[in-house]
N, C-alpha and C positions, 0 to 999 in steps of 0.2 A: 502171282496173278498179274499176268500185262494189259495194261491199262492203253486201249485204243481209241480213236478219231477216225471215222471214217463216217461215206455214206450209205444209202441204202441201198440203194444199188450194188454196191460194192459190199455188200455187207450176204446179200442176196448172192451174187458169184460164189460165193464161197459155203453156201448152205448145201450140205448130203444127206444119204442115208445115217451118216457114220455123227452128224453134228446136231445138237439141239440149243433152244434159244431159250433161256430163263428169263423170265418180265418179275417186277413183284405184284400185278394185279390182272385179272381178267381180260380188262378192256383195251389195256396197249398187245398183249398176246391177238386178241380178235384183231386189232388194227396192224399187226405187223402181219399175220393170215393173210386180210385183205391186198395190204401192199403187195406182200409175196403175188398174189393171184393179180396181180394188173401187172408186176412188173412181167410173169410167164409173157401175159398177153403179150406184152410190150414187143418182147422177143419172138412174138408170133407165133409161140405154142398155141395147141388148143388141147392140149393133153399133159402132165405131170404130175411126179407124184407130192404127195401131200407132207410138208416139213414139220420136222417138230418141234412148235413155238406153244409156249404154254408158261401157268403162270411156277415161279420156284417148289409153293406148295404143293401144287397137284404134282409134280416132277415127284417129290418126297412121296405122297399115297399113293400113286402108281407104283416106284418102286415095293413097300410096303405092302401091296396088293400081291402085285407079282412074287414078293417071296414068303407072303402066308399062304401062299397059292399052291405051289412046288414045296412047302416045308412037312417034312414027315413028322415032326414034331408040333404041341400045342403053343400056340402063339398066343399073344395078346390081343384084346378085341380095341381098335382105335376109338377112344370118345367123339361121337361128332359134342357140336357144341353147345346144343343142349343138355345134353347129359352130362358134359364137366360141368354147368352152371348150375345143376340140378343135384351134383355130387359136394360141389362148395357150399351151395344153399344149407343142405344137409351136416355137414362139418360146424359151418358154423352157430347153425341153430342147435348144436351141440354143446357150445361151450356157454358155458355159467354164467357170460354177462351179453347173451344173445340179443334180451330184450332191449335193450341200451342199442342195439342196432337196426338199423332198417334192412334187414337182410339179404333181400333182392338187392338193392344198390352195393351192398357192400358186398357180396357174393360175386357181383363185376368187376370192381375196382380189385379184389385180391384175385381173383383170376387173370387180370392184368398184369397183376404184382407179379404173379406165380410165372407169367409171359416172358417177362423183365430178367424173372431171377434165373429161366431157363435160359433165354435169350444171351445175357451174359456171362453165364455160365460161373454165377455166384453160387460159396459154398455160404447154406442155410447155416450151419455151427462159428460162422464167425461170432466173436465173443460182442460184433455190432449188434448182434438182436439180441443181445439179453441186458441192453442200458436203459431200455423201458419197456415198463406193460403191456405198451402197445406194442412194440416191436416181440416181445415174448412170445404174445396171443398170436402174434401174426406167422411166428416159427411153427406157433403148435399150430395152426392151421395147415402150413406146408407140410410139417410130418404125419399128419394126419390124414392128409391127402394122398401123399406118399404110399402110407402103409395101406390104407383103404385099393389103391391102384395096385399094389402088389399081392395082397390077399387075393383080388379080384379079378389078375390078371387081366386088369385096364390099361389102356396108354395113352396119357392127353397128347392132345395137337403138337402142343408148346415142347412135349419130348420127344416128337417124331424124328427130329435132324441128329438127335445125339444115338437113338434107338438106330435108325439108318446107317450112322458112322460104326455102331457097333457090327452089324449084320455086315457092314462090306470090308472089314478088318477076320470076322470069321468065315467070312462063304463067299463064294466064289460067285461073284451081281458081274451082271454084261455092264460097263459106262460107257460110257459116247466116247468116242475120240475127241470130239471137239465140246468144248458148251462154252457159247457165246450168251453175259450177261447182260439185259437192256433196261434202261429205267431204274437202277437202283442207287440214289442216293447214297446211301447204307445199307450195309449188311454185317447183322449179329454176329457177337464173337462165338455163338451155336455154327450158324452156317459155312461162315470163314473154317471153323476149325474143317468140316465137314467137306469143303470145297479144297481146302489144302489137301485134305488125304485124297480124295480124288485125281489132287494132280499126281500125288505121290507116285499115284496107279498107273501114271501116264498118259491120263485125261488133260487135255490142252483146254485150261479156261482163263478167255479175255471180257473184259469190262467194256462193254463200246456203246462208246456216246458216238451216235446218229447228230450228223448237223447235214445241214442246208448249206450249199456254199452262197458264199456274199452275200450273208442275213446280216438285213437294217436294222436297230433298234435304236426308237425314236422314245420322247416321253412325253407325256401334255395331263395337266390338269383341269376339274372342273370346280363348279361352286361348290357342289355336294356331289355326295354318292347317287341322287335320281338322275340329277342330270348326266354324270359319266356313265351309266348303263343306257340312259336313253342313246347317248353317241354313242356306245360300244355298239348296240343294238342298228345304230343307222350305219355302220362302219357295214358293219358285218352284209345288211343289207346291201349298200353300194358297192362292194366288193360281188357278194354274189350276182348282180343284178348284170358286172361285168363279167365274169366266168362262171356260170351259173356249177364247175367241175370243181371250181376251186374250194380246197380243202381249208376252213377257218373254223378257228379253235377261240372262244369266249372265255374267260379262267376268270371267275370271282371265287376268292379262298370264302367269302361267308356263303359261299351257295347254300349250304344246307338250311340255312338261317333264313336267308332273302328267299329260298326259292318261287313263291307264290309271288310276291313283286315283281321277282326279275321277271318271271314268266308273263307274268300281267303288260310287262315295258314292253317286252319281246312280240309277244301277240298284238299289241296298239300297232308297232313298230311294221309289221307283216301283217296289218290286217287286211289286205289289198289281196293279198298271197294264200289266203285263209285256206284254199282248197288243196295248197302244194305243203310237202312237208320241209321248207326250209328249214326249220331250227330245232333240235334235238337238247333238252334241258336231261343232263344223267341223274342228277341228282335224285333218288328216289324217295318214298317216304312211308314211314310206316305202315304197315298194313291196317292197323287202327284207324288212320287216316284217310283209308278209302271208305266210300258212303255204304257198300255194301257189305263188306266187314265189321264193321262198327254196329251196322244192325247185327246181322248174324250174334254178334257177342250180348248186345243190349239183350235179343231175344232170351239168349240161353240164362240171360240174368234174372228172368222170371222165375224162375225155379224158386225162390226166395221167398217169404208166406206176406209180405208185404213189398210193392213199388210205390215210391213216389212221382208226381205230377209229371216230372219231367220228362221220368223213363216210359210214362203210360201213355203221354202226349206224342212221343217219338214215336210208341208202338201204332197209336191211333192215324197217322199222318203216314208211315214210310209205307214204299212203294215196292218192300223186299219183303210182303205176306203176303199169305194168302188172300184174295178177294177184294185186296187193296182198291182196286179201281169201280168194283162194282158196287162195296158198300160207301163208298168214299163220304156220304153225305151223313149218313146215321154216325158214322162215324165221327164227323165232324158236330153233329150233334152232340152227342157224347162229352167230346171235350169242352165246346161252351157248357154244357149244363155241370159239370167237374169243377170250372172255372166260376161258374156264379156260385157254386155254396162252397167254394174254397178247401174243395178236400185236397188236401196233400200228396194223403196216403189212399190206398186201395188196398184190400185184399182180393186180389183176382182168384185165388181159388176158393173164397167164399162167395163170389159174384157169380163164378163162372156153377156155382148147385145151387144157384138160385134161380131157377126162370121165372123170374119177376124181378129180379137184379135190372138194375139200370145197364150193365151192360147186356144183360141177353135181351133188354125193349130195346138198344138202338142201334147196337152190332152184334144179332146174332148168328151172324156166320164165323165172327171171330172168334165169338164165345165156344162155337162148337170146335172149333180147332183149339182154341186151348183147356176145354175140358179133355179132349185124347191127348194133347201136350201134358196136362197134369198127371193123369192114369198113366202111362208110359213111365213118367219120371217116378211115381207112388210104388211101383211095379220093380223098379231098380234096387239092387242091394245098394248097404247104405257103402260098401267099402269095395270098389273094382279095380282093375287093374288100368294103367293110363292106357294101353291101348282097348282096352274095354270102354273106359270114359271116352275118349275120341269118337271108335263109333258111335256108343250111344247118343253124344252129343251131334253129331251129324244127321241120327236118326230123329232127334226129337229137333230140329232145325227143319227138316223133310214135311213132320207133322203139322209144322205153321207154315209152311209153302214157301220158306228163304230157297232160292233168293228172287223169287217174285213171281208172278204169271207173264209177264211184259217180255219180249226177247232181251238180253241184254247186251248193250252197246260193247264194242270190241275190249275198250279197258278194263271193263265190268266184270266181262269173261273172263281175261286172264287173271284177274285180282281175284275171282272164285277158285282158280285152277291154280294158283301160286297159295291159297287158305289150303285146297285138299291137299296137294303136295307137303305141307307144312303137317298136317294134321298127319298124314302118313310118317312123316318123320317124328313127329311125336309120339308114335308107338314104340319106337323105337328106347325111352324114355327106361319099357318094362324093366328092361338088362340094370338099373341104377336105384331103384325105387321099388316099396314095398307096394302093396294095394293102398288106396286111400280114397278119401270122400270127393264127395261130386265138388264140393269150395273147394276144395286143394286143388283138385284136378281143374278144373275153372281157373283157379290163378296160374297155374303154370302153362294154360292155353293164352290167358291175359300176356303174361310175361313174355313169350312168346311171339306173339303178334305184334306185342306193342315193340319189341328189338328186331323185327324183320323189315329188313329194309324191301321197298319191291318198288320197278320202274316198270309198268306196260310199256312191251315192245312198241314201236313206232318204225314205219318204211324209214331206209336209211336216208341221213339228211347233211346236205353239204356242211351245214354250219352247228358247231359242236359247243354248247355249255357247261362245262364242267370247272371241278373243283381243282385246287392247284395239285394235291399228290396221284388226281385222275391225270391231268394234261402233261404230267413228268414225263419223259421220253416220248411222246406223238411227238407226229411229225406233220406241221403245216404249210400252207403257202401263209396265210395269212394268221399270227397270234396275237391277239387281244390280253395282257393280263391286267386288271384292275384291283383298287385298293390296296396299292402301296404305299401308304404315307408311314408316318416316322411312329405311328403310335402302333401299328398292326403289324411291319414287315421290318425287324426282327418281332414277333409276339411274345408277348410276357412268360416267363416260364413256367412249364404247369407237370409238375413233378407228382410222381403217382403219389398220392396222400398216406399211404402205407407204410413203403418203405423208408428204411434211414433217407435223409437226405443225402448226408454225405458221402452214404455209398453210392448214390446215382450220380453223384458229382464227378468222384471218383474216379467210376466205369465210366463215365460220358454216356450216360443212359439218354432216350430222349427226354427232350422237353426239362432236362434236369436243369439247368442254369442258364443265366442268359449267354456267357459265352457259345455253350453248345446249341443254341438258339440261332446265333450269330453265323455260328460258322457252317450250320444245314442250311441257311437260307442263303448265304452265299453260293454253295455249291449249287444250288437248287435254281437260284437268278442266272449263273452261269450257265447250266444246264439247256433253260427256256431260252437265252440270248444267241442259242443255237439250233434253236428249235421250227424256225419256220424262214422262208426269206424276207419276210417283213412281219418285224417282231414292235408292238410297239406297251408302253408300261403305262400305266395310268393312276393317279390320286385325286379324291377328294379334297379342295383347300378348306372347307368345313363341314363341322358334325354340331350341326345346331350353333351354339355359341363358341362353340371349341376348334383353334385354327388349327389348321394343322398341315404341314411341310413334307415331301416325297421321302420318301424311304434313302436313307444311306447308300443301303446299295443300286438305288439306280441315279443317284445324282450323277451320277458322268454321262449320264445316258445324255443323246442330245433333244435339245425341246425344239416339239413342232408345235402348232398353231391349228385352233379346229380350222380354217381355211386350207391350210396343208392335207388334211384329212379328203378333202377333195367329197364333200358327202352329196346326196343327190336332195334335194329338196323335200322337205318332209313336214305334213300337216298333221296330224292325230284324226282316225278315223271319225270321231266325233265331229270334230270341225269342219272336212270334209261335208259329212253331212248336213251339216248345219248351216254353210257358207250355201250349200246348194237349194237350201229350201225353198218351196215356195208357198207359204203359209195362206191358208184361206179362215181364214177368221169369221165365226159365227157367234151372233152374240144371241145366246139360249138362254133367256129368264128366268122361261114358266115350264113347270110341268103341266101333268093332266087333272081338269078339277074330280075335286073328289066324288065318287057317285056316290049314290044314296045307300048302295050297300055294303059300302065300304066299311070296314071298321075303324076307327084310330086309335091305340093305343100310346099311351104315353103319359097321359094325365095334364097336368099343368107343365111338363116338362115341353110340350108342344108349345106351347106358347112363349114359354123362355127362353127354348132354343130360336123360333119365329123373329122376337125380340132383339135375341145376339145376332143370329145371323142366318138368312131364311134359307140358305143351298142347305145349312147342317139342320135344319129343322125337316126338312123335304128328305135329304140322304140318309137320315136316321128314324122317321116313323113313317113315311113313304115306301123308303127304299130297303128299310131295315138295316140298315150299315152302322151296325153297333159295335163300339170298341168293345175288346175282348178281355175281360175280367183277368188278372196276372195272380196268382194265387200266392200267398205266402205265410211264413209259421207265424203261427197264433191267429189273432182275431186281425181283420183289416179296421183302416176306420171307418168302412161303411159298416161293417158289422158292428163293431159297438155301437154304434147310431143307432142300429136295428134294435138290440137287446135293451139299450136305455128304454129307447120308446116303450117298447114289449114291458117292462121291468114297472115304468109310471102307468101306463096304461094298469098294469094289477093292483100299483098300489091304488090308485083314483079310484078300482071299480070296488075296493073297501070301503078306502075312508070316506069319500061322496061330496065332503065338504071342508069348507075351513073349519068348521065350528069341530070337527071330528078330529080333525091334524091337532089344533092347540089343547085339546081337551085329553088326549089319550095318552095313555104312560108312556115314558121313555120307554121302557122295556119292552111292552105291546107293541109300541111302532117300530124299533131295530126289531120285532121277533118279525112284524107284517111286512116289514123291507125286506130281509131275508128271505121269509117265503115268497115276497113278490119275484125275488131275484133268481130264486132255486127253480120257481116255474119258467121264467125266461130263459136259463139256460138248458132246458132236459133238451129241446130240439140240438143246441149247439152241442152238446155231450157228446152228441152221439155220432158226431163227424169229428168229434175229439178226444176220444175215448182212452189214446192213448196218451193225454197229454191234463189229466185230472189235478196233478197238482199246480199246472196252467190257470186252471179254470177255477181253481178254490182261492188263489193271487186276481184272479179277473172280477170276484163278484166278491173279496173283498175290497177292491177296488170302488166296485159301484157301491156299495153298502156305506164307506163312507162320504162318497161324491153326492148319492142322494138325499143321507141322512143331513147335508151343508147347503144343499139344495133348499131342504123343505124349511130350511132355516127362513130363507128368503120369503120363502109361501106365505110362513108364519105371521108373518108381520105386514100382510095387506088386509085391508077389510075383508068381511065376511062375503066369500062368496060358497057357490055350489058347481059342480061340476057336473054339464049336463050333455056333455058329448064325449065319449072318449073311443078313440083311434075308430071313430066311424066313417066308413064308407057310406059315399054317395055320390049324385051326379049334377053339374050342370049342364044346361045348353047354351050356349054362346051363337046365337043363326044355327050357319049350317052343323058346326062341331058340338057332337056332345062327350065330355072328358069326364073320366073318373075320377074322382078324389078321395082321399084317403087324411081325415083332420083328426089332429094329434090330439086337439082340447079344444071344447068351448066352456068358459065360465059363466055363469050366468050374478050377475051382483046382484047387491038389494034392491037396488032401481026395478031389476025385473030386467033392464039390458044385460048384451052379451059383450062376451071380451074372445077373440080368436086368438088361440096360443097354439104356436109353430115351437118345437122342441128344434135347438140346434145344441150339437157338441163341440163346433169350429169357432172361430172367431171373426171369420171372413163375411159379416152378417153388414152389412149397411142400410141402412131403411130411403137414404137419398135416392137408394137406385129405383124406388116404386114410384116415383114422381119422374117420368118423363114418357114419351111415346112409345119409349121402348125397352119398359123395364127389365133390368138384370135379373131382378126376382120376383116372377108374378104372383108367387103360391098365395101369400095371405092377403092381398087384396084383390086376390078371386075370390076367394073365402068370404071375404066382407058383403062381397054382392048377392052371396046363399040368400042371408035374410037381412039388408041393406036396412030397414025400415026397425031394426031392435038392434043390431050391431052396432058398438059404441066405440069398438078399439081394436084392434088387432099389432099383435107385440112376438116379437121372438123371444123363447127363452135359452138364455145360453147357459148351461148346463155345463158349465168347466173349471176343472178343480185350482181354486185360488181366484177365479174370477166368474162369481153368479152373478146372472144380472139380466133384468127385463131391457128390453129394447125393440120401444114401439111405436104408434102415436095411437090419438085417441082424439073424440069426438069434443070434450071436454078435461078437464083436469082429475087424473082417479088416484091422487095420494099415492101411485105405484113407482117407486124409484127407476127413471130409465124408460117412462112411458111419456112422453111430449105431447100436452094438447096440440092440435095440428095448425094454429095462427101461430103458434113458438117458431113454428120452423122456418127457418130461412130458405122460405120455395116464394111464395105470393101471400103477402098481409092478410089478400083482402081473402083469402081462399076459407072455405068455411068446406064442414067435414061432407054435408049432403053435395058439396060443390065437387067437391073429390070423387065421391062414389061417382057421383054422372062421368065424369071425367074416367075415370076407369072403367068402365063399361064399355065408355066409345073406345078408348086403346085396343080394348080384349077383342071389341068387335071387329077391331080393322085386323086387327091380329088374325082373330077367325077366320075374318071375309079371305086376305093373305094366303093364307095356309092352302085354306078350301080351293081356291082358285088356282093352286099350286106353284106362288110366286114361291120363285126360287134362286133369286140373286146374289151373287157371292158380296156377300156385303157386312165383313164382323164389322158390328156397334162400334167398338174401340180401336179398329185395324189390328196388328200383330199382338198386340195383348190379350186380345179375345181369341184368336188361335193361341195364344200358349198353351192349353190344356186341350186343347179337339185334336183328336185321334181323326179325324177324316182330310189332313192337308194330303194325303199322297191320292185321296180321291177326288180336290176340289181343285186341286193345283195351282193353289193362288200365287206359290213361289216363282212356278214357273209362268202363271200368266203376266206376275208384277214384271219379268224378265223379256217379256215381249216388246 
């Protein structure tokens, strides 16, 4: 094989009927087409015929085509590549220690192996696979394979070149007179063998590297990797901005990795350009990875007799079902009320035959598409064939209205029509595979999807991003390659995990060691250095803390200077805007006062959010702008909050009194704890149904917290308990708030004691003595019946640490209850001096509210926002930045 240098032009002169051009990938064959079709122009044709440039592969399945075609005799069927993955799959979950592997993964990696051993054209019986286990296992997979493709008259991919060299040794195949090969680094000791006998034939094949004459290659580095794409980026720009014709090629080897970044630089970079299509990212990305994929799969995962929040929150919000837009609100509905009582889980086909189901009160238009979603799938054998599964899964996709009512934008399209394309080829599956169930059949749609790479077409675009073994053989005016420093270019070696080492050392397999490491990237930096007329290299000098130095092989390159680079002046579309602004600033206080037939909900929470900060008190029982409840396993700790309260409130409405607590048997009161307890959880059961041994660990939890609790109770004077968790109402003016009080004790005096149940420890009583208490609850309370109220005390309820903490009118023997002259507020302060005092706060607080003062003003500044969910609606961050 003669190994040429020429250009393309000249490379072009020399192309017939009689000559074809081997690429090893898609995308240099379309670009060498292209060139072909401008250099015609060039020459002033407007008519020629069409050359054949294609990738080596397809060259191999064409032939292969063509002589199953004309063969009078039965041939073998080619695996596509599904159906080898789906044949290894099966092999392996055949051997005895399958479960020990993740199957899918390792179904790849030896398919690769199997790549390797065809590829080099290693005999399987060397005496190297049988020095370990692994390596044995990994024999009896390939003769297993073997024989499986021979009984079946199968033929993987990975055997097509040696199958081809056999067929043009017995029969009589047309070859080219000429084949001219481009872009190939390396070529398999499979192919070589294959491409010799061709020559044999007297088929003429040269190896021709494509250059550029008097290509520059310069080097410059930056601080980091953001900053060198932002300059690649502005490169690429001021280059096109001068020859808007000119061909420039972008090459980052982590494209795959950075892609959403780079793209992110790129777009800031051109966002001026937004309308034109400068820049073309090849990189594609899973089809899992598109938004309407991802639904389509999530749907079909319904099938399942239970979803979680997640999957139900995706279904309740995407825009690829049916009705999506018209129920959009019930539906949203749905979700906060999911999120307040913390269900996890759903049975949607127990929901969906219930019309009194919460979902058929507040999406029932969904509900009725997935009750025919459910009939349809109920309707299915349990065991079809995968292209019977394919349809059906297309048809019950159909039944929920994927992939939307909405037209769908151009990428959308094609990402649905690259899914059905996929799914048709997934029928294809039949020929490999026995019948099986709808999960099997499901996972190897998953498997599938999630390994298909897909890029939406995009109008063709001067400036090209691609990965370094895409941009091998193009050819540019201007190439960019980035991230060459010394730790990425040569890369570590990364030897198939399967096979011997040694033997890949051996053969000089890829990625086998670092020398062979060494010496592909050499070839490969030589290759690019002739790849365009201005070739320039580029590194990171760090990666976080870590320095790092240009790649060996481009240290001779010579260094230029970003001033060299000659780039065009460049702000960030943001800045841009921002430098332009011209801001009218309105200072808006108040909202509207409240009318009279208004309602307000919120209770005392009105007044404390008032307190902290009047915009989130106004944005959240005004406006309704309520953070949205995050659901998680087990009980939250608002919920045990709840159950406690619920749990004392049963026990109080027994025992009535102290004199009842210290009087009764241990055993009657752990039996009266218990049932207090078993009654406060039947409501929680029943959203936890599945999670029972949860819940017998949750209420013996409380069984001992409270039975340490009443330990405390024990040992204060006699009192009675003459409120519990009773609902009522004050008026404050114009506001009247509902309340909801946990205890009032009534002592011997005949006075009352106000008890607030807490389970945190975040409890301060300082914060009720100032204009703008932190916590109003219990001296709102106090001013119910101001004139018999003696005290008001929080109890904290927390295991290893019980403890009252209150003040009180006088001194009440209760550990943690502070006559109120103790405190360090005002000496002279006396308790009825207080209550007045409180009253006038609550009232201004009312008056406040009612009149809809609504000033962004937290008590504390950014400590009081740590916890409020409404900063992206009050924008303090960005007002402080003004």
């Amino acid at each position: 094989m003669d190994v040429i240098t020429i250009t393309y032009e000249s490379l072009f002169e020399r192309l017939n009927v009689h000559t074809i051009v081997l690429t090893p990938n898609r995308r240099l064959a379309a670009t060498l087409q292209k060139l072909y079709q401008d250099y015609q122009y060039q020459q002033g044709l407007t008519w020629w015929e069409t050359r054949d440039i294609l990738p080596l592969l397809s060259w191999l399945e064409r032939l292969w085509k063509d002589y199953t075609a004309n063969s009078m005799s039965s041939t073998e069927r080619l695996l596509s590549a599904a159906q080898e993955h789906l044949l290894w799959e099966k092999i392996i979950k055949e051997d005895a220690y399958h479960d020990l592997l993740q199957v899918t993964e390792t179904a790849e990696l030896v398919q690769k192996a199997w790549g390797l051993v065809e590829g080099w054209q290693v005999n399987i019986d060397l005496p190297l696979f049988n020095e370990t286990d692994d390596y044995q296992a990994l024999q009896s997979f390939f003769k297993n394979f073997q024989q499986v493709c021979e009984t079946n008259h199968w033929l993987s991919s990975a055997s097509l070149a040696t199958k081809i060299l056999t067929i043009i040794e017995n029969h009589p195949i047309q070859l080219p007179q000429q084949i001219f090969l481009i872009g190939f680094n390396e070529i398999s000791p499979q192919w070589q063998t294959l491409l010799t006998y061709c020559t044999k034939q007297g088929c003429a094949i040269e190896s021709v590297y494509l250059i550029q004459p008097e290509a520059i290659c310069q080097r410059i580095s930056f601080s980091d990797a953001e900053d060198e794409i932002l300059h690649m980026a502005r490169f690429a720009k001021s280059r096109w901005q001068e020859n808007p014709r000119a061909k420039i090629g972008c090459v980052v080897p982590t494209l795959d990795k950075d892609r959403d970044r780079i793209k992110q630089i790129f777009s800031e970079v051109f966002a001026d350009y937004s309308a034109v299509s400068a820049f073309n990212i090849s990189a594609g990305k899973p089809l899992t990875q598109y938004p309407v994929i991802h639904a389509g799969l999530t749907f079909l995962s319904l099938t399942q007799n239970k979803i979680d929040h997640e999957t139900l929150h995706y279904l309740l919000f995407s825009p690829f079902i049916g009705e999506a837009e018209v129920e959009r609100f019930g539906r949203a509905q749905l979700d906060k009320y999911l999120r307040e009582r913390n269900l996890q889980q759903l049975n949607l086909r127990a929901e969906v035959c219930n019309q009194n189901s919460i979902l058929m009160r507040y999406a029932p238009k969904l509900g009725q598409r997935l009750i025919v979603f459910f009939d349809a799938f109920e309707k299915l054998q349990y065991n079809l064939t995968v292209s019977e599964w394919m349809s059906e899964f297309n048809n019950l996709l159909n039944l929920l209205g994927w992939p939307g009512e909405r037209s769908l934008m151009s990428e959308e399209y094609q990402t649905v029509e690259n899914w059905l394309h996929l799914i048709s080829e997934l029928k294809a599956l039949d020929y490999v595979t026995e019948k099986l169930s709808a999960y099997s059949a499901l996972q190897h749609l998953y498997q599938a999807t999630g390994s298909q790479a897909f890029q939406p077409q995009s109008p063709e675009a001067a400036i090209q991003v691609l990965g370094l073994l895409e941009a091998a053989g193009l050819p540019f005016d201007f190439l960019w390659i980035a991230g060459l420093h010394d730790l990425s270019w040569p890369p570590q070696p990364q030897p198939n995990p399967f096979l011997p080492r040694r033997l890949q050392r051996e053969m000089k397999m890829p990625h086998a060691d670092a020398e062979r490491e060494l010496q592909y990237c050499r070839n490969l930096t030589g290759q690019f250095k002739q790849s365009a007329k201005n070739i320039i290299f580029s590194h990171p000098e760090h990666d976080k803390e870590l320095e790092l130095q240009p790649s060996p092989l481009i240290q001779d390159v010579q260094v230029l200077t970003i001033e060299d680079l000659n780039l065009q002046p460049f702000q960030s579309f943001n800045a841009v805007i921002y430098q332009r602004q011209s801001l009218e600033k309105i200072i808006d206080t108040e909202g509207p006062i409240i009318t009279p037939d208004e309602k307000i909900y919120g209770g005392t929470s009105v007044l404390k959010f008032q307190a902290m900060c009047p915009f989130r008190a106004f944005a959240t029982w005004r406006l309704h702008a309520h953070e949205l409840d995050q659901p998680r396993l087990g009980l939250r700790a608002k919920d045990r909050g709840s159950i406690l309260h619920q749990v004392l409130a049963n026990l109080w409405g027994k025992l009535q009194n102290h004199h009842t607590l210290i009087s009764i048997k241990a055993s009657e009161l752990s039996e009266l704890i218990q049932s207090s307890i078993d009654t406060a959880l039947i409501k929680t059961a029943q959203h936890h149904s599945e999670r029972q041994f949860y819940l017998k660990l949750e209420a013996k939890r409380l069984h001992k917290l409270i039975l340490d609790w009443l330990e405390i109770e024990k040992k204060r004077q006699p009192f009675k308990v003459i409120l519990n968790e009773q609902a009522t109402e004050i008026k404050i003016n114009q506001l009247t708030l509902s309340l909801r009080i946990d205890r009032v004790d009534e002592l011997e005096d005949g006075r009352k004691l106000v008890i607030d149940y807490k389970t945190g420890q975040q409890n301060e009583i300082k914060h009720w003595f100032s204009e703008r208490p932190h916590d109003p609850q219990l001296p709102l309370y106090s001013l119910l019946d101001p004139e018999n109220t003696i005290g008001i005390t929080f109890a904290e309820v927390i295991p290893g640490s019980h403890r009252f903490k209150g003040v009180s009118h006088e001194m009440l023997e209760i550990k943690g209850i502070k006559k109120i002259s103790e405190l360090n507020i005002n000496s002279e302060i006396t308790w009825p001096i207080q209550l007045e005092q409180w009253d006038a706060v609550f009232k201004k607080l009312s008056d406040d509210f009612a009149k809809g003062w609504a000033t962004l003003d937290p008590k504390e500044g950014s400590k009081t926002c740590l916890w409020c969910a409404l900063k992206p609606f009050c924008r303090i961050a960005e007002e402080q930045n003004l």
